[in-house]
C-alpha atoms as a printed R data frame, in Angstrom:
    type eleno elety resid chain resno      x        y       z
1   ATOM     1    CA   UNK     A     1 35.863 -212.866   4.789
2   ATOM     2    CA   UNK     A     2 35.200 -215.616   6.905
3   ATOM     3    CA   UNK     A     3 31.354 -214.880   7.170
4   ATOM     4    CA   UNK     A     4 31.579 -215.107   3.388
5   ATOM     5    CA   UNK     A     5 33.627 -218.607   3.660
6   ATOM     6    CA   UNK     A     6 31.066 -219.999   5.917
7   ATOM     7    CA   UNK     A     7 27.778 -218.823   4.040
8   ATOM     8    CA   UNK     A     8 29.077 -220.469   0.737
9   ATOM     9    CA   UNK     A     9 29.881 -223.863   2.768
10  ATOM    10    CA   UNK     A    10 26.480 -224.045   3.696
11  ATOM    11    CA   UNK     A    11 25.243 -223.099   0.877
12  ATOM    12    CA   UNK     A    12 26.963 -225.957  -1.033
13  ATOM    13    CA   UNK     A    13 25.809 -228.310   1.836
14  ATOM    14    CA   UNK     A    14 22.311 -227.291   1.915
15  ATOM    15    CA   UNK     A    15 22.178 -227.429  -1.697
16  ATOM    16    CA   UNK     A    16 20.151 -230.557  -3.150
17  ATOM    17    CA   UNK     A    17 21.756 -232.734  -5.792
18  ATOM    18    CA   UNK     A    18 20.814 -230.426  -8.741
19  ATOM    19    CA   UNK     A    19 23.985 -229.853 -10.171
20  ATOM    20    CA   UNK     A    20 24.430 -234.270  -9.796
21  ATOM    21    CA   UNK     A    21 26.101 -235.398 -13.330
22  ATOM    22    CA   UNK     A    22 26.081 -238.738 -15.045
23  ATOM    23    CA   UNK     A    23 29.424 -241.039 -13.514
24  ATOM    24    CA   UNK     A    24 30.945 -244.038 -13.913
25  ATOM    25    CA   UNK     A    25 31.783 -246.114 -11.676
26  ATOM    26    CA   UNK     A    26 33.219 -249.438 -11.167
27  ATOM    27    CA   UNK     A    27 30.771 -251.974  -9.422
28  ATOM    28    CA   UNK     A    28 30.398 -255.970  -8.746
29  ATOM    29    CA   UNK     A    29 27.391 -256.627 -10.522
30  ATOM    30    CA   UNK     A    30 25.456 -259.430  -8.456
31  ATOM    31    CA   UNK     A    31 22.073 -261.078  -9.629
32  ATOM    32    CA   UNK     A    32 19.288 -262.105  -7.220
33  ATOM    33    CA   UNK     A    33 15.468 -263.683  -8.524
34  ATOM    34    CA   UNK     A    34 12.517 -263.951  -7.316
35  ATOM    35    CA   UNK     A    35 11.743 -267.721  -7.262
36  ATOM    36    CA   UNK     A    36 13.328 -268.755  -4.218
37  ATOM    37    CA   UNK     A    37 16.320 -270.627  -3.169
38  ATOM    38    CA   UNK     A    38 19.753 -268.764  -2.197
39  ATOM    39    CA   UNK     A    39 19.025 -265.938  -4.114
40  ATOM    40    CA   UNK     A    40 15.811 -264.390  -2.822
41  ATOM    41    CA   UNK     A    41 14.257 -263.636   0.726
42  ATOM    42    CA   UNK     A    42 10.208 -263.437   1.667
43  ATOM    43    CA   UNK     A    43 10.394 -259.806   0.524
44  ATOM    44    CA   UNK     A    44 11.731 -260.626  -3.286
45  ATOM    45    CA   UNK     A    45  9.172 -263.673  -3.602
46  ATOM    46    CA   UNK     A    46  6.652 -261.289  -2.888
47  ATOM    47    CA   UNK     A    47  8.242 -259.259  -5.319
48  ATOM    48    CA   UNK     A    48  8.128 -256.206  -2.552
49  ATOM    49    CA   UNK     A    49 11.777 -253.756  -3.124
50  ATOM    50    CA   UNK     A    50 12.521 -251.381  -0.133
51  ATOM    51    CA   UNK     A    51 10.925 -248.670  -1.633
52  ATOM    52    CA   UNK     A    52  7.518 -249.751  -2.164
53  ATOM    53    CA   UNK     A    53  7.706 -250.364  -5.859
54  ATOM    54    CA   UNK     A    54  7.184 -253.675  -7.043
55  ATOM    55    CA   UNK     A    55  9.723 -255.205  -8.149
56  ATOM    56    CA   UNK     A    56 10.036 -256.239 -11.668
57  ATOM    57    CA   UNK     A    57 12.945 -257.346 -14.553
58  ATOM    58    CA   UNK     A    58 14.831 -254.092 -14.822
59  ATOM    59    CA   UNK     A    59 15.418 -253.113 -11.433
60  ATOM    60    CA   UNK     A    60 18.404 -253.323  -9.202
61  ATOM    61    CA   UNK     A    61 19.314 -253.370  -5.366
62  ATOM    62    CA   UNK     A    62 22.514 -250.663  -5.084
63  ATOM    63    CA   UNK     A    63 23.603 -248.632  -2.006
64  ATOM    64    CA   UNK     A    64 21.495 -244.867  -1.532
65  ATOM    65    CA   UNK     A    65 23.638 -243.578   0.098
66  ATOM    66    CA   UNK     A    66 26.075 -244.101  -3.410
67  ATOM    67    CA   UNK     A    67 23.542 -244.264  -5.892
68  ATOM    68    CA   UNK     A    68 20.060 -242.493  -5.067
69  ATOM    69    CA   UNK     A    69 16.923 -244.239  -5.741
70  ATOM    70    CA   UNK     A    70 15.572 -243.522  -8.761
71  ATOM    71    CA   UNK     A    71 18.705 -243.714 -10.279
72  ATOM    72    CA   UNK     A    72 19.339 -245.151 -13.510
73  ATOM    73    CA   UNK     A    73 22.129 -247.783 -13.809
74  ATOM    74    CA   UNK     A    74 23.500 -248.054 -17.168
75  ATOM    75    CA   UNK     A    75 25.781 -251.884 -18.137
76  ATOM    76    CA   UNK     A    76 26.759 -252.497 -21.411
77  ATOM    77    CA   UNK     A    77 23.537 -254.897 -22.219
78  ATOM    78    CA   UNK     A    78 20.603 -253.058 -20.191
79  ATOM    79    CA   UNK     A    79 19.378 -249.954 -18.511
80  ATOM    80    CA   UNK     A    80 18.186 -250.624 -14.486
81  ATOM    81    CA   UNK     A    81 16.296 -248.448 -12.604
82  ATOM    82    CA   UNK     A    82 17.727 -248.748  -8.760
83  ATOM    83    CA   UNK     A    83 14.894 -249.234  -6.794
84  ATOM    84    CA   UNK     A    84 15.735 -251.748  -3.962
85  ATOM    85    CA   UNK     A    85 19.049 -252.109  -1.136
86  ATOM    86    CA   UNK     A    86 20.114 -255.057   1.032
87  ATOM    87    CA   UNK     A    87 22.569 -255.213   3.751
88  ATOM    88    CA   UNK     A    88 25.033 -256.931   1.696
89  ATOM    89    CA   UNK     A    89 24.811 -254.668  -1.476
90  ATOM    90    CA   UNK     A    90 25.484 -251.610   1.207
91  ATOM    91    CA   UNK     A    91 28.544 -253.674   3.123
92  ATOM    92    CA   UNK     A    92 30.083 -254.217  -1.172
93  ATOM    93    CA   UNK     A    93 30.409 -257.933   0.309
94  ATOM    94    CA   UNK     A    94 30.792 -259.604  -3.146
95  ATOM    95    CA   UNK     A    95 33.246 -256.964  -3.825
96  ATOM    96    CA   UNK     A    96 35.007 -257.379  -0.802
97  ATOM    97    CA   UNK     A    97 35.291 -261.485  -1.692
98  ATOM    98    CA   UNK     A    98 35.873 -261.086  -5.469
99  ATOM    99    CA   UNK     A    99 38.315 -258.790  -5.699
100 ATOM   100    CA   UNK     A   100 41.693 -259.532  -6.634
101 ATOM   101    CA   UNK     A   101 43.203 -255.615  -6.731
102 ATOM   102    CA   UNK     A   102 42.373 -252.519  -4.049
103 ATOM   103    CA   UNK     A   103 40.406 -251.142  -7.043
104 ATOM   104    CA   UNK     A   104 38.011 -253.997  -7.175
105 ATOM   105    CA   UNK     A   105 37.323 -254.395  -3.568
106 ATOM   106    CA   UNK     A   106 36.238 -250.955  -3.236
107 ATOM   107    CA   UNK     A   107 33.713 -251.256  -5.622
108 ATOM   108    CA   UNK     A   108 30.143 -250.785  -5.585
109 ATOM   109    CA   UNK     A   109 27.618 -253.433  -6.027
110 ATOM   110    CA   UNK     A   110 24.625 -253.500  -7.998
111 ATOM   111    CA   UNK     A   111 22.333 -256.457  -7.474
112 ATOM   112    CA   UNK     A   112 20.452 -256.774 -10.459
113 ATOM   113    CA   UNK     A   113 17.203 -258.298 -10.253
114 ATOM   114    CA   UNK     A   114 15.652 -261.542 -12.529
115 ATOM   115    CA   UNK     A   115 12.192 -263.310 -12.773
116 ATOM   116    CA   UNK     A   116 13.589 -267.028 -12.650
117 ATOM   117    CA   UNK     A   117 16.927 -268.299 -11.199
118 ATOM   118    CA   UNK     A   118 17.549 -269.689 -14.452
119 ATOM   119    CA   UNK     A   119 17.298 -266.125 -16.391
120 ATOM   120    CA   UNK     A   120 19.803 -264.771 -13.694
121 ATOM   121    CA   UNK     A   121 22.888 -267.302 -13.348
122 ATOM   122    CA   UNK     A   122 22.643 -267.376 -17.201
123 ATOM   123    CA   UNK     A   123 23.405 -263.902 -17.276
124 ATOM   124    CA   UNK     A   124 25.996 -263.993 -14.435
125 ATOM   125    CA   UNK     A   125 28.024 -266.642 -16.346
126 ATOM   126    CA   UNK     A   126 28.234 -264.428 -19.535
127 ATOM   127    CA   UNK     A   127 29.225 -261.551 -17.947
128 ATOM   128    CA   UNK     A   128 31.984 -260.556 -15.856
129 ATOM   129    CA   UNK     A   129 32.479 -260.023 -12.150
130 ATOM   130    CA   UNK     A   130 33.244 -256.315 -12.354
131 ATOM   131    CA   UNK     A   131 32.334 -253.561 -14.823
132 ATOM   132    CA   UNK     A   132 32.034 -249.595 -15.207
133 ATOM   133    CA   UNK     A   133 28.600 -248.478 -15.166
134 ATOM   134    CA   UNK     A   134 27.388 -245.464 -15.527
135 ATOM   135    CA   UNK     A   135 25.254 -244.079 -13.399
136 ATOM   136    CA   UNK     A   136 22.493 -241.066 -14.211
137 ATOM   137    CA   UNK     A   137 21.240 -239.589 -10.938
138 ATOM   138    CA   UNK     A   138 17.308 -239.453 -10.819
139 ATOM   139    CA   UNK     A   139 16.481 -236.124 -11.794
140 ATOM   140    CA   UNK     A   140 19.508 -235.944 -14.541
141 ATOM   141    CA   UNK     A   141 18.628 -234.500 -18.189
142 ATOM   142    CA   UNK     A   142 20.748 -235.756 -20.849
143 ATOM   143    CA   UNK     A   143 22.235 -232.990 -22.730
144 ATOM   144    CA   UNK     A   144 24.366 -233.159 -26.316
145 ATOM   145    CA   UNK     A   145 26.824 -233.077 -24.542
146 ATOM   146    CA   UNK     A   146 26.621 -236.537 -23.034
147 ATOM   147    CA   UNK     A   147 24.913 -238.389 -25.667
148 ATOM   148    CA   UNK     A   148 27.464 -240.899 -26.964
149 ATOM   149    CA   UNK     A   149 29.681 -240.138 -29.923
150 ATOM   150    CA   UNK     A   150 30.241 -241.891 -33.480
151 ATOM   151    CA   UNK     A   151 33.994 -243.615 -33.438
152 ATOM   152    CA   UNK     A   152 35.015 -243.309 -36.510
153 ATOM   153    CA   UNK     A   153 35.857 -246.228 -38.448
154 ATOM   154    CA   UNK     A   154 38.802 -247.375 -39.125
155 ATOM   155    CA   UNK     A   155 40.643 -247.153 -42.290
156 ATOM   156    CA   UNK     A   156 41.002 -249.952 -44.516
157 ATOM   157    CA   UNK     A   157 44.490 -251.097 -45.384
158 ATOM   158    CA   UNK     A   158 45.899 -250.792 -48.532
159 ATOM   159    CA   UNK     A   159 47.043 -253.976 -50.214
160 ATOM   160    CA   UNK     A   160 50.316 -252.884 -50.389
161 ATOM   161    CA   UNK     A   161 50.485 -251.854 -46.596
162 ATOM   162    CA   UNK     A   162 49.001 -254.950 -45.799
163 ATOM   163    CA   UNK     A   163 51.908 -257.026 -47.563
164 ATOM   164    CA   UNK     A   164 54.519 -254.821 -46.034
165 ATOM   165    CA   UNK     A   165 53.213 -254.952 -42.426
166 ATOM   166    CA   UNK     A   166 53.209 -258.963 -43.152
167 ATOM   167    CA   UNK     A   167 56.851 -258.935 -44.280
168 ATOM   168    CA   UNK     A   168 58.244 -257.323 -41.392
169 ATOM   169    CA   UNK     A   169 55.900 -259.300 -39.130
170 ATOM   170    CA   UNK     A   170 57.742 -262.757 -40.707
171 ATOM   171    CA   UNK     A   171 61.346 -260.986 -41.183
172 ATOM   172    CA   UNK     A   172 61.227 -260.864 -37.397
173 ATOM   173    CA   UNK     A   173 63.222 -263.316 -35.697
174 ATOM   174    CA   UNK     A   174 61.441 -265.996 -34.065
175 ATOM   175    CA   UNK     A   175 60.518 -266.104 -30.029
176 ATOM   176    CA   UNK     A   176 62.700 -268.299 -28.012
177 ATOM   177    CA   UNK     A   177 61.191 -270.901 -26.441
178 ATOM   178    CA   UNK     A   178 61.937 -271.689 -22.201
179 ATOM   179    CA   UNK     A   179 63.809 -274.782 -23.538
180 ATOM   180    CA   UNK     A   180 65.946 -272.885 -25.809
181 ATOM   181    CA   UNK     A   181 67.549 -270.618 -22.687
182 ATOM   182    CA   UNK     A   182 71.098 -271.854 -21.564
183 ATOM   183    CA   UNK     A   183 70.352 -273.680 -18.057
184 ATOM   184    CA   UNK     A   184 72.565 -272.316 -15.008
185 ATOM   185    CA   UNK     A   185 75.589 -274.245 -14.031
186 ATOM   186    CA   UNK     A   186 74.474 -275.079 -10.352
187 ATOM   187    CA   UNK     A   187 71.890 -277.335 -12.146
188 ATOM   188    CA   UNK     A   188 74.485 -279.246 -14.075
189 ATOM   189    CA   UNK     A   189 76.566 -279.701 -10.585
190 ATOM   190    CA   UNK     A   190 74.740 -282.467  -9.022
């Protein structure tokens, strides 16, 4: 029995990634561009990525030991392909500074990659610090199963729901306001 505990442990462990699914995952999503200044190094404005590919809008820095290369990195506006790393995206340092909660400092970061400085700190600014992402592991085929599905949509209320929903909204009484609350007595004894 224990021969037949050990062969299965290696043979999960010596297993590659083919049975890898699609995840997601919360992550600080950073920008960095390749025409200089704070954001880039030699390496970016030579548009050179750690793995030999040239780097190009579309790609993203991320961690492989999280996310393999090759990966693709799905947000809610674009599809990256991770192709590059950096010390900071593998130590989550933006995380580590940005997050408010436990949850958000253990995220992963994705540095997503821009032509022009201008191209990435607009998109910074009209997105937010953290967000899921899903991530699709390099050799992953999408199935039915994964594709995503129609929400229905929803009903449209009938006139006369509407008005009664609106009646009991306004038969409500009103919120109090701070100023309304009695004050304690201990302020009135000075």
């Amino acid at each position: 029995m224990k021969r037949i505990l050990i062969a299965f442990v290696l043979v999960l462990l010596l297993t590659p990634a083919g049975f890898a699914r699609e995840q997601s995952v919360l992550a600080r999503v950073t920008v960095y561009w390749a025409s200089g200044g704070r954001g880039s190094d030699r390496w970016t404005r030579r548009h050179i990525c750690s793995t030999g590919v040239r780097l190009a809008a579309g790609h993203c820095a991320v961690d492989p030991r999280r996310i393999p290369y090759g990966s693709k990195v799905i947000l809610p506006d674009a599809t990256l392909l991770a192709v590059d790393t950096g010390s900071a995206v593998i130590s989550r340092k933006a995380a580590r500074r940005a997050g408010r909660t436990a949850l958000e400092r253990g995220a992963l970061v994705v540095d997503r990659f821009f032509e022009t400085k201008q191209q990435a700190l607009s998109w910074a600014h009209r997105n937010p610090y953290f967000m899921l992402v899903r991530v699709s592991p390099p050799n992953f085929r999408t199935s039915l199963v994964s594709q995503p599905q129609q929400t229905p949509q929803a009903p449209v209320l009938d006139s006369r729901l509407r008005t009664s929903t609106t009646a009991l909204q306004s038969s409500q009484a009103p919120r109090r306001n701070l100023e309304d609350r009695p004050k304690p007595s201990s302020m009135y004894a000075r």
